[in-house]
N, C-alpha and C positions, 0 to 999 in steps of 0.2 A: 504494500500500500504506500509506504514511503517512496516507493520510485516512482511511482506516477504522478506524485509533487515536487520529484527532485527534476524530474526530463523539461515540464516548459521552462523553468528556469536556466536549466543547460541550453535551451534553444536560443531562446533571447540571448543569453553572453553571448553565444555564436553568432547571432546576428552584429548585437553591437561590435564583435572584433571585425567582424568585415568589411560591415562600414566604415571603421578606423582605421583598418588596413587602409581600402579603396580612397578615402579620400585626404589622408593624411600619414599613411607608412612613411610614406619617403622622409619625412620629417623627423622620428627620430630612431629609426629600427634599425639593425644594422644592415652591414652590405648588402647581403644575398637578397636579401625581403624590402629592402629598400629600393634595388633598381626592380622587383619583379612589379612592388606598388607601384612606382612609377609608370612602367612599363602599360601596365592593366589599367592603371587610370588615362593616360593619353591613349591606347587605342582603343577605348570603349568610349572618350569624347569624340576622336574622330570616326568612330562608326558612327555613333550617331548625330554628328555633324553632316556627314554624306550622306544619312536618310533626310534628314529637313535642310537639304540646301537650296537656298533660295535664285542662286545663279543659273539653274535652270538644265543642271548637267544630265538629271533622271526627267528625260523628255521619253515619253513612252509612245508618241507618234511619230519617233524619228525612225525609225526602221520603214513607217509608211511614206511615208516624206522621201524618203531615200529612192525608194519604187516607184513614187509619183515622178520621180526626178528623173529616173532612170526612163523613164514608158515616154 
């Protein structure tokens, strides 16, 4: 009975260190966990930086555009 009040609290720490990893490891972990936060935090911003980008790179009528261009 005791473990079934000890697991959500194991869940949560695990939540809170991930988030502390992701958005601030690099700050004061050491080497190894330090470039990996790094790492995992700049390419999960530019993932999804290159799903909402507004310059227009994800045009999903350019493959037809192409064909009209081509015909």
């Amino acid at each position: 009975m005791m473990l079934l009040k000890i697991k959500p609290s194991i869940t949560f720490g695990l939540a809170i260190a991930a988030i502390v990893f992701f958005t601030a490891g690099d700050q004061f972990l050491p080497e190894p966990m330090k470039s990996w936060s790094y790492n995992l935090r700049t390419s999960t911003t530019g993932f999804i930086s290159g799903i909402f980008d507004p310059s227009g790179k994800l045009d999903p009528n350019k493959t037809h555009r192409e064909q009209l261009e081509q015909i």
